[in-house]
PDB file with SEQRES, HELIX, SHEET and CRYST1 records, atoms N, CA, C and O in Angstrom:
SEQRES   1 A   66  UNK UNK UNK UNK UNK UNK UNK UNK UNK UNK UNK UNK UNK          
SEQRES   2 A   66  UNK UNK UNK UNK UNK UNK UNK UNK UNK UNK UNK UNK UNK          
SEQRES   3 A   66  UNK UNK UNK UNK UNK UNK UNK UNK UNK UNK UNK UNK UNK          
SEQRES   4 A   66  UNK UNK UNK UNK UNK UNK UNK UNK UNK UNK UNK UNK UNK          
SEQRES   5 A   66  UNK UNK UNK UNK UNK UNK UNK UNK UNK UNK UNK UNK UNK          
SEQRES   6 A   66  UNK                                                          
HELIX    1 AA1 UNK A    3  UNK A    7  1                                   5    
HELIX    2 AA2 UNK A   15  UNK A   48  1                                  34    
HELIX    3 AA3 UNK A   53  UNK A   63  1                                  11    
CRYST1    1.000    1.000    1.000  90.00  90.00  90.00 P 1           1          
ATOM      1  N   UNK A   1     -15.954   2.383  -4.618  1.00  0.00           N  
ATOM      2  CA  UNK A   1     -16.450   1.861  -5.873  1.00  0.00           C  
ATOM      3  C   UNK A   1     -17.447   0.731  -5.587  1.00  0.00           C  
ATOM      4  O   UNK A   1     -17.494  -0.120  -4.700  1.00  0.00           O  
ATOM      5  N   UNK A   2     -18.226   1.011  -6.638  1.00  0.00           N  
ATOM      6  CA  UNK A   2     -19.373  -0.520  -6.595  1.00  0.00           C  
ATOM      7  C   UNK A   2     -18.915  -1.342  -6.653  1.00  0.00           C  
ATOM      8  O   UNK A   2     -17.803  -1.065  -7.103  1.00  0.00           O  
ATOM      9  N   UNK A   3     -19.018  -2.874  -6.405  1.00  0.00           N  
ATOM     10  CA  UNK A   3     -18.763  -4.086  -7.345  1.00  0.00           C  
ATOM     11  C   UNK A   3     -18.583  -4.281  -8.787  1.00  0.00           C  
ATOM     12  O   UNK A   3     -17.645  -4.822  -9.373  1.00  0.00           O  
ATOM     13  N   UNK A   4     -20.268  -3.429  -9.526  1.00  0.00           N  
ATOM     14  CA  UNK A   4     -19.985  -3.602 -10.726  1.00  0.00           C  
ATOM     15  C   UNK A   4     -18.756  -2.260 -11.227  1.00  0.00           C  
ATOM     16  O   UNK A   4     -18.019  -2.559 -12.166  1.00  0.00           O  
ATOM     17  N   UNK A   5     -18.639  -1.293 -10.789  1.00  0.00           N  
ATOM     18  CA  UNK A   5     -17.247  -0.677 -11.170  1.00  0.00           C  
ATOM     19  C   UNK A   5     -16.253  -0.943 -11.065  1.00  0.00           C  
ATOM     20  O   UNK A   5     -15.423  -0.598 -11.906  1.00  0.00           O  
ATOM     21  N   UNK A   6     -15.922  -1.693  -9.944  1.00  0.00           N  
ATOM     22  CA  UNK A   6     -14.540  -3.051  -9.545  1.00  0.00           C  
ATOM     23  C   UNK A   6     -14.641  -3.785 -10.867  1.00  0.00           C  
ATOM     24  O   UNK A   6     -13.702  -4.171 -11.563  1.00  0.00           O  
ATOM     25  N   UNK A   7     -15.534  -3.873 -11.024  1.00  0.00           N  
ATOM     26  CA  UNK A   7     -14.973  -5.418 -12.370  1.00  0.00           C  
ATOM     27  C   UNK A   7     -15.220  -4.391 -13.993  1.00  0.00           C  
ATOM     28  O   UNK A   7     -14.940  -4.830 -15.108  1.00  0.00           O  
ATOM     29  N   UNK A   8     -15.649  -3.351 -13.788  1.00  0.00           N  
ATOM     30  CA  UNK A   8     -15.282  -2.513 -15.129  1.00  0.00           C  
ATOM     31  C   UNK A   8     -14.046  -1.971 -15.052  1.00  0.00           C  
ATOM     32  O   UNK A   8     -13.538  -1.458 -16.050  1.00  0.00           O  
ATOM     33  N   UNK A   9     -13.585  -2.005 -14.189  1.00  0.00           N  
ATOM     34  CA  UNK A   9     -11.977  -1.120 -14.346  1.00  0.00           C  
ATOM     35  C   UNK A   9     -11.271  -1.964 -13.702  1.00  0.00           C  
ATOM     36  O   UNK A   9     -10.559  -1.568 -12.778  1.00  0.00           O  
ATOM     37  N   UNK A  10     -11.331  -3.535 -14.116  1.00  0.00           N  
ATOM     38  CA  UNK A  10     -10.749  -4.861 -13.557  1.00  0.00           C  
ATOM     39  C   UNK A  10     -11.242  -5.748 -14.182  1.00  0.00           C  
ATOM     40  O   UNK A  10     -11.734  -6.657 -13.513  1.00  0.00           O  
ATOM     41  N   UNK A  11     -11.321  -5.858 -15.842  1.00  0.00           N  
ATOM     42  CA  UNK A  11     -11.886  -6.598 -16.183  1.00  0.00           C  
ATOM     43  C   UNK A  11     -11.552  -8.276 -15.769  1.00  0.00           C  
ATOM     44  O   UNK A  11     -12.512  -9.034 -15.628  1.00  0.00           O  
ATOM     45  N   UNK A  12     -10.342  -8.715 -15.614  1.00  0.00           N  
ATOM     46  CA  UNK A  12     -10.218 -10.101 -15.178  1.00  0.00           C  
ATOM     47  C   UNK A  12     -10.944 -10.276 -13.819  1.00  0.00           C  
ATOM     48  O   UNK A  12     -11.068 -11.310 -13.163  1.00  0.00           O  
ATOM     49  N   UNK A  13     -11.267  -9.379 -13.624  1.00  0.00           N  
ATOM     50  CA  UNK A  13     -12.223  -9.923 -12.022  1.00  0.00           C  
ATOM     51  C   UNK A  13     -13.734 -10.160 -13.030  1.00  0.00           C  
ATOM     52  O   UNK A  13     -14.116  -9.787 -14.139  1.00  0.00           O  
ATOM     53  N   UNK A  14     -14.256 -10.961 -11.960  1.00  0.00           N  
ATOM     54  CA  UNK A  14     -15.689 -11.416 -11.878  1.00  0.00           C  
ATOM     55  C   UNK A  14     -16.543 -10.715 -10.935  1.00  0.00           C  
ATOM     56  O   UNK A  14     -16.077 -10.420  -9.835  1.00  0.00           O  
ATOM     57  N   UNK A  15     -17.696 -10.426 -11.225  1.00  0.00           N  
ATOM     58  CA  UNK A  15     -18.404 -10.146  -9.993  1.00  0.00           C  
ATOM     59  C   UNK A  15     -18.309 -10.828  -8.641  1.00  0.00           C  
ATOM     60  O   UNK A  15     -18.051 -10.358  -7.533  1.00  0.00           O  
ATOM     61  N   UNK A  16     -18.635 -12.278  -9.101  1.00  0.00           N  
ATOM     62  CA  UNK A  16     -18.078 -13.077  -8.017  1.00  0.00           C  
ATOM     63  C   UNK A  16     -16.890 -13.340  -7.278  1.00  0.00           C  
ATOM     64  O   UNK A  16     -16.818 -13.743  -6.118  1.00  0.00           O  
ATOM     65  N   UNK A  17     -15.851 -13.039  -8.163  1.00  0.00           N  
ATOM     66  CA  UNK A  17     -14.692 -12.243  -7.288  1.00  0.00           C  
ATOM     67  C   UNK A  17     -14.561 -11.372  -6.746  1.00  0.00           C  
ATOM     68  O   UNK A  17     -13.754 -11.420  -5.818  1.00  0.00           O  
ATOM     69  N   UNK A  18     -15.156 -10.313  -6.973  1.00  0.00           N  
ATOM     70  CA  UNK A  18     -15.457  -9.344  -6.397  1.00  0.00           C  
ATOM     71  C   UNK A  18     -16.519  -9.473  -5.170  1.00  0.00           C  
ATOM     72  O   UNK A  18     -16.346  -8.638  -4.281  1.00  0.00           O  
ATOM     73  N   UNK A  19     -17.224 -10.076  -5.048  1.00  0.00           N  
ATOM     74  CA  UNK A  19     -18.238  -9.946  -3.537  1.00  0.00           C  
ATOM     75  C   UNK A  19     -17.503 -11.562  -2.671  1.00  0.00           C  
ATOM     76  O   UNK A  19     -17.774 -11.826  -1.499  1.00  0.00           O  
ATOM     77  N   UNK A  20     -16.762 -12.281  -3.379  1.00  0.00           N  
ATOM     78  CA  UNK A  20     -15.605 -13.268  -2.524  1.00  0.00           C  
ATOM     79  C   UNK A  20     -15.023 -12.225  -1.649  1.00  0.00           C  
ATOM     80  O   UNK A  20     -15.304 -12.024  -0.468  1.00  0.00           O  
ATOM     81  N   UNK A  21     -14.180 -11.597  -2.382  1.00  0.00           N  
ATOM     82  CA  UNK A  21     -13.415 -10.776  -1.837  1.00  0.00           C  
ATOM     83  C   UNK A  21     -13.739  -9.988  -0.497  1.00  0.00           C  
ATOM     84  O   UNK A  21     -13.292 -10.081   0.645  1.00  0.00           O  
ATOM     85  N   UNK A  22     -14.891  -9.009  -1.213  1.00  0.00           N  
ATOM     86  CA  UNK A  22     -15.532  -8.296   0.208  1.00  0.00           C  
ATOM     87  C   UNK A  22     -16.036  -9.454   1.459  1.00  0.00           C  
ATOM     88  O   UNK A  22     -15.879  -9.497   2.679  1.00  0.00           O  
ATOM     89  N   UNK A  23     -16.735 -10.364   0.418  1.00  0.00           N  
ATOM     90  CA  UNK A  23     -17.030 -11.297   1.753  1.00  0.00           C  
ATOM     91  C   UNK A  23     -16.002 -11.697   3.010  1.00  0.00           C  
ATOM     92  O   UNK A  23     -16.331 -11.417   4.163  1.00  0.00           O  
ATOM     93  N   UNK A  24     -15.173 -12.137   2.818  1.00  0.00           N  
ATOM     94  CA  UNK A  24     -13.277 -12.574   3.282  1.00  0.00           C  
ATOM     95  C   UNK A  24     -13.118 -11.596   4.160  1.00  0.00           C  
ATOM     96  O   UNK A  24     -12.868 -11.776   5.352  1.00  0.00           O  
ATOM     97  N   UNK A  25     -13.346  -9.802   3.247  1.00  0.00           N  
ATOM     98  CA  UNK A  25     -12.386  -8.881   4.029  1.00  0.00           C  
ATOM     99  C   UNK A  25     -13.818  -8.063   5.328  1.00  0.00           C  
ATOM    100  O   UNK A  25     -13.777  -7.195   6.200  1.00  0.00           O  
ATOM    101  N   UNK A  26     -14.708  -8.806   4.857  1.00  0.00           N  
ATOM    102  CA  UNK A  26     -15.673  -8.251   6.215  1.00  0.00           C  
ATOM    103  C   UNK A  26     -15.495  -9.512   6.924  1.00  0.00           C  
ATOM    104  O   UNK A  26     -15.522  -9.192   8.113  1.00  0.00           O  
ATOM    105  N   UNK A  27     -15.323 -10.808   6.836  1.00  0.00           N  
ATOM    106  CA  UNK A  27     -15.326 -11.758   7.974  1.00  0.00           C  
ATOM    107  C   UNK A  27     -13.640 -11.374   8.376  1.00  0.00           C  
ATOM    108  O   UNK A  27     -13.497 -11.561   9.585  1.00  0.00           O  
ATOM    109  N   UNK A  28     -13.357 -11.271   8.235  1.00  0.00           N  
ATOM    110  CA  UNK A  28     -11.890 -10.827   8.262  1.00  0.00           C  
ATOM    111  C   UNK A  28     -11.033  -9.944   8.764  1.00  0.00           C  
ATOM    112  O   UNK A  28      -9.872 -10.114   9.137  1.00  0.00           O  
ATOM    113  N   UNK A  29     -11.992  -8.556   8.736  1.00  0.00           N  
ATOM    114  CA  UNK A  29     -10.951  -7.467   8.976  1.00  0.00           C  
ATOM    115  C   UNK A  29     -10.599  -6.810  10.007  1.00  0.00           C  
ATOM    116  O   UNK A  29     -10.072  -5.705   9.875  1.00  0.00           O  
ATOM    117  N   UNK A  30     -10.822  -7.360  11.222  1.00  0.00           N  
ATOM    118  CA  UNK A  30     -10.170  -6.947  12.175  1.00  0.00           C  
ATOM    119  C   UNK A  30      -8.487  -7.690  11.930  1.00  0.00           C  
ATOM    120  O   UNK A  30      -7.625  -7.160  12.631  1.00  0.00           O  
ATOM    121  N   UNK A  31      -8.132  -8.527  11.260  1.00  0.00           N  
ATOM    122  CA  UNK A  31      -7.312  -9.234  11.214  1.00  0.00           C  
ATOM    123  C   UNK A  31      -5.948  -8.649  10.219  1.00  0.00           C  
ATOM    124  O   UNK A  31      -4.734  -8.536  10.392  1.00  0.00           O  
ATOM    125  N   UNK A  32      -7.120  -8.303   8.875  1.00  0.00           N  
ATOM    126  CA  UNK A  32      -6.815  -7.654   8.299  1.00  0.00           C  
ATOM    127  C   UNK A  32      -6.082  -6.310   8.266  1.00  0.00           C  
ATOM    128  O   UNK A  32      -5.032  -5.998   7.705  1.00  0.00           O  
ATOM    129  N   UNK A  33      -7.008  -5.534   9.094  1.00  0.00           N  
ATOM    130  CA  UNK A  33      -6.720  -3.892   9.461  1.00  0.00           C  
ATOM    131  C   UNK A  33      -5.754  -4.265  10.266  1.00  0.00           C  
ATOM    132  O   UNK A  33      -4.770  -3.757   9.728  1.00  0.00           O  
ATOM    133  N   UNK A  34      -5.310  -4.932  11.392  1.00  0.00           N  
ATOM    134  CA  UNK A  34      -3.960  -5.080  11.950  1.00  0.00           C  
ATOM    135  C   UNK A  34      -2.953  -5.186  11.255  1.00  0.00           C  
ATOM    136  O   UNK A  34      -2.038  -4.411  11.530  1.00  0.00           O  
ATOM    137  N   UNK A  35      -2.748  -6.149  10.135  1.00  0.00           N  
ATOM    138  CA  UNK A  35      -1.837  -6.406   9.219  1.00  0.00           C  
ATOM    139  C   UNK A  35      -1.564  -5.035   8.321  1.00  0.00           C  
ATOM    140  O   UNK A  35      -0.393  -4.734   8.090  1.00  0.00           O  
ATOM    141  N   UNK A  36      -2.436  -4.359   7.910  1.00  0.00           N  
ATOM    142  CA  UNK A  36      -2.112  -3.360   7.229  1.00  0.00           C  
ATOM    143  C   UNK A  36      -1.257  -2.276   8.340  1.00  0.00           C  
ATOM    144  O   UNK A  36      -0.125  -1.882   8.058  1.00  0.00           O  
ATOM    145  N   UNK A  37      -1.775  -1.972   9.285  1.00  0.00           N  
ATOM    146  CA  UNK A  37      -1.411  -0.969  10.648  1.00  0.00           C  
ATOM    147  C   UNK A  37       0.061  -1.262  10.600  1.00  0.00           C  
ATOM    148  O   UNK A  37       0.885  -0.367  10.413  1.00  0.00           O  
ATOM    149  N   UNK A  38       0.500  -2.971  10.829  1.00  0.00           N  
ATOM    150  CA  UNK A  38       1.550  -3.205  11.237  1.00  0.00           C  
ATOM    151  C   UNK A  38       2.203  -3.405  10.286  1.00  0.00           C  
ATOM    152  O   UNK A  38       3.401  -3.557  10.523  1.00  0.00           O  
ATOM    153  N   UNK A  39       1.680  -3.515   8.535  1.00  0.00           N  
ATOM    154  CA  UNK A  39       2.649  -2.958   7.642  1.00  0.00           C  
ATOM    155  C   UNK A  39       3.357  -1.727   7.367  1.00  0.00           C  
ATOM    156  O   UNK A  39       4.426  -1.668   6.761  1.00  0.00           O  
ATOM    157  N   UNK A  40       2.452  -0.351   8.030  1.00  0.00           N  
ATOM    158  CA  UNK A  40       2.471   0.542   7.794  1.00  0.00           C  
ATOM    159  C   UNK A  40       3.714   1.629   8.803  1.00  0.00           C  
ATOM    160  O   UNK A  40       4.381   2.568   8.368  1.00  0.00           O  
ATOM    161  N   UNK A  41       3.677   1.016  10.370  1.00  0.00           N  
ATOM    162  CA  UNK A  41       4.180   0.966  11.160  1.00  0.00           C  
ATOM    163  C   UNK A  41       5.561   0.496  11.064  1.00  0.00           C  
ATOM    164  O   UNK A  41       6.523   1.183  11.409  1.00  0.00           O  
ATOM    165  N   UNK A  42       5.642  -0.698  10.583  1.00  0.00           N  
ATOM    166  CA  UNK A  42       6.957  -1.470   9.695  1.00  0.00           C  
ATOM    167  C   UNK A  42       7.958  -0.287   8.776  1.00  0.00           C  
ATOM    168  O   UNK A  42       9.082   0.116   9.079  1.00  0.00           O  
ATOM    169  N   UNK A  43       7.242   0.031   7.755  1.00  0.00           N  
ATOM    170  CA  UNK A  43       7.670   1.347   6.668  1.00  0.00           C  
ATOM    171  C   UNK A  43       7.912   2.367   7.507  1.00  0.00           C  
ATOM    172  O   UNK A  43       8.905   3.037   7.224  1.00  0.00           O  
ATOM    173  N   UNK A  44       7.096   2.784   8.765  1.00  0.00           N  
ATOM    174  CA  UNK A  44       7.565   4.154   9.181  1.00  0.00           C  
ATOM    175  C   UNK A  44       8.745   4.268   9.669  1.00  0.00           C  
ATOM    176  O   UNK A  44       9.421   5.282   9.497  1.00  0.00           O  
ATOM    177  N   UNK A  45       9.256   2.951  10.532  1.00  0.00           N  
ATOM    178  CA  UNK A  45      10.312   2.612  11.180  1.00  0.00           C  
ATOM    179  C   UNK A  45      11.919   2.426  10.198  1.00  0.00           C  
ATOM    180  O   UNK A  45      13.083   2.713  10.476  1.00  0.00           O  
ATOM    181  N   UNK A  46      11.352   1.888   9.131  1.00  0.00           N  
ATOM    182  CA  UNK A  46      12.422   2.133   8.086  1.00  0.00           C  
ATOM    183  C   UNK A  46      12.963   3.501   7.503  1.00  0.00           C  
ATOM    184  O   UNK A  46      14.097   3.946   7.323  1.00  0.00           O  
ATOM    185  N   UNK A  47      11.804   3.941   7.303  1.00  0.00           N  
ATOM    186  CA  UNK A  47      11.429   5.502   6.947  1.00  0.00           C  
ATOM    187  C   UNK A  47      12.961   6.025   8.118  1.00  0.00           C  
ATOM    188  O   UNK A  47      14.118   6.291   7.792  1.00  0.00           O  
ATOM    189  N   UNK A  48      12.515   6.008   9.052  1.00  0.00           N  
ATOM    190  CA  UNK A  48      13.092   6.796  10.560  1.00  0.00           C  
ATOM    191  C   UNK A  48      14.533   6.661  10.244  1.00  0.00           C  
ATOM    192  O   UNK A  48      15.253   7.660  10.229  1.00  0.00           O  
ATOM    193  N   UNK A  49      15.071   5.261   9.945  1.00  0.00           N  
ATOM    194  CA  UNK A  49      16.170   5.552   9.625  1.00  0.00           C  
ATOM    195  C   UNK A  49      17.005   5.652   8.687  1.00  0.00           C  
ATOM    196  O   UNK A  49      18.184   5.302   8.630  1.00  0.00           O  
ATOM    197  N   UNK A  50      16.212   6.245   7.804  1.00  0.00           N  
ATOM    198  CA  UNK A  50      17.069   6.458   6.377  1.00  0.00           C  
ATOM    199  C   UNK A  50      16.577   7.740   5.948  1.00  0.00           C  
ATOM    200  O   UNK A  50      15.517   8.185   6.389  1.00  0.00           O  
ATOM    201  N   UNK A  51      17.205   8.291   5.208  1.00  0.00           N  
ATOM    202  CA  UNK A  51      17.190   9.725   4.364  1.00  0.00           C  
ATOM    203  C   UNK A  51      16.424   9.451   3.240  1.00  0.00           C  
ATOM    204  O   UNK A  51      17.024   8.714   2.457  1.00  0.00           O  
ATOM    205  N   UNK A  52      15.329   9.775   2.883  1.00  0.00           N  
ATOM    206  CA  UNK A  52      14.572   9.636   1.572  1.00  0.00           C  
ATOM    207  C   UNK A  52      15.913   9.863   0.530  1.00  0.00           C  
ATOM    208  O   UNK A  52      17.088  10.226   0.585  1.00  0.00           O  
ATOM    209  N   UNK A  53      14.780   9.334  -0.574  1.00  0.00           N  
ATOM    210  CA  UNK A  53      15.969   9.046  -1.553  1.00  0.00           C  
ATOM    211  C   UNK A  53      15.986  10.722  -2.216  1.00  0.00           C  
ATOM    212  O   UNK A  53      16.858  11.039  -3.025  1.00  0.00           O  
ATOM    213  N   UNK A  54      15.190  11.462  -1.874  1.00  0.00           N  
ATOM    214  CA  UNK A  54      15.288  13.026  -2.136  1.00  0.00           C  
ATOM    215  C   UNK A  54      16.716  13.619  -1.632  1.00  0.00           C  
ATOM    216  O   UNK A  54      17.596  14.200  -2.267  1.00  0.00           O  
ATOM    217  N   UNK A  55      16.624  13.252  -0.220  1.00  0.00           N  
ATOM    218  CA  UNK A  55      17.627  13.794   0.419  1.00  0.00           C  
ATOM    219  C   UNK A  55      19.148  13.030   0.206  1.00  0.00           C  
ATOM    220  O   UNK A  55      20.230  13.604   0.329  1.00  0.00           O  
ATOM    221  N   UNK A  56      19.004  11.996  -0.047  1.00  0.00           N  
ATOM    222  CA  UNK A  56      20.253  11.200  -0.682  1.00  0.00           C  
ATOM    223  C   UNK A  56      20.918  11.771  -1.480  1.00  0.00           C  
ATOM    224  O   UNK A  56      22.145  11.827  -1.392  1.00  0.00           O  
ATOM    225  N   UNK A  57      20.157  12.370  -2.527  1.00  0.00           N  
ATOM    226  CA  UNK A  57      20.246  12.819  -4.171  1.00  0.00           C  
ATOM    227  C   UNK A  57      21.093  14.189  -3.303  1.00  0.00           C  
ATOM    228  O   UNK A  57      22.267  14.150  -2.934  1.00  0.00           O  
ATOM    229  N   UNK A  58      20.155  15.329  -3.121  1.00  0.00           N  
ATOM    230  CA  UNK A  58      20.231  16.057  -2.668  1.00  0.00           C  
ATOM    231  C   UNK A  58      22.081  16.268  -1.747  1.00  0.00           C  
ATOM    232  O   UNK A  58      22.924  17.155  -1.880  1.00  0.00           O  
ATOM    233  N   UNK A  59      22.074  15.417  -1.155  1.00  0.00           N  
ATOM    234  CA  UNK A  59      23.148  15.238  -0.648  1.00  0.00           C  
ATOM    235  C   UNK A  59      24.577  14.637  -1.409  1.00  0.00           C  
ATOM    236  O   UNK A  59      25.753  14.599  -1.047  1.00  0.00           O  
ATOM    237  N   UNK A  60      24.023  14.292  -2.362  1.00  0.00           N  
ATOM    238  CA  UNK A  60      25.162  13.626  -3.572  1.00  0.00           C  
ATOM    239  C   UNK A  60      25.358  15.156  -4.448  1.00  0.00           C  
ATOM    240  O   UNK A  60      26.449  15.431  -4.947  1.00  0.00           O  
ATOM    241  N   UNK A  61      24.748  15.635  -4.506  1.00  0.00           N  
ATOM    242  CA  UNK A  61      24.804  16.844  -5.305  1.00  0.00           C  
ATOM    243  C   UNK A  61      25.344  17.855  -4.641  1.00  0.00           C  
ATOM    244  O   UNK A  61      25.702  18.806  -5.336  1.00  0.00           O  
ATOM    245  N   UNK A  62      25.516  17.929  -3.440  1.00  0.00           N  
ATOM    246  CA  UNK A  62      26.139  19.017  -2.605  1.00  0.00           C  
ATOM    247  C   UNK A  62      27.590  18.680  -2.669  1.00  0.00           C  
ATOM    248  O   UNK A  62      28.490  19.487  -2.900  1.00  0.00           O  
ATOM    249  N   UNK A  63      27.737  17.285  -2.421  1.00  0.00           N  
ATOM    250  CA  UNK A  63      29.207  16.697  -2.746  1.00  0.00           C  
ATOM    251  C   UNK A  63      29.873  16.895  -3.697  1.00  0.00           C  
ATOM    252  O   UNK A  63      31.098  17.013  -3.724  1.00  0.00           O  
ATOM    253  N   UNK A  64      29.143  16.950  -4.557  1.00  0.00           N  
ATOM    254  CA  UNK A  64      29.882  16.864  -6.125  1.00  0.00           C  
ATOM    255  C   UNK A  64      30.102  18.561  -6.658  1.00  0.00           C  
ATOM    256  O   UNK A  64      30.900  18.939  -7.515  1.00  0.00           O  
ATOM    257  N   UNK A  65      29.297  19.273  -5.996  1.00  0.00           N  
ATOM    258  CA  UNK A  65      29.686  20.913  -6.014  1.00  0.00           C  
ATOM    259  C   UNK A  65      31.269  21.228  -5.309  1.00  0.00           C  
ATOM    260  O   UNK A  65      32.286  21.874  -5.562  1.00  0.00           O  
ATOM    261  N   UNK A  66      30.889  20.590  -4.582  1.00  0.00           N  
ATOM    262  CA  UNK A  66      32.705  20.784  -3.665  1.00  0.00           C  
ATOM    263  C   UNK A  66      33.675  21.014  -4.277  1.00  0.00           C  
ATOM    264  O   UNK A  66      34.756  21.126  -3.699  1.00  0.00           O  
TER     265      UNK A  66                                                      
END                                                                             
């Protein structure tokens, strides 16, 4: 999206919030893109050990057939 489409489908933003922003996340984003990686990495690891909540369900419902 443009800037000016960022702040049409965001009206509480400003333009100038809007090119702050980009400004920040281009001086920024190597710093940035790590943090996201290692948010993402974070979730997968949680992910790993748990059963989606599909399969939870799924598994509550097999029980209750018994």
């Amino acid at each position: 999206m443009s800037p000016d489409e960022i702040v049409s489908t965001h009206p509480t933003l400003t333009l100038s919030d809007v090119h702050a922003a980009l400004a920040y996340f281009f001086e920024n984003r190597e710093a940035i893109e790590k943090d996201v990686q290692e948010g993402r990495e974070f979730v997968d690891q949680l992910r790993a050990g748990q059963p989606s909540i599909f399969e939870k369900a799924r598994r509550r419902n097999a029980r209750s057939r018994k």
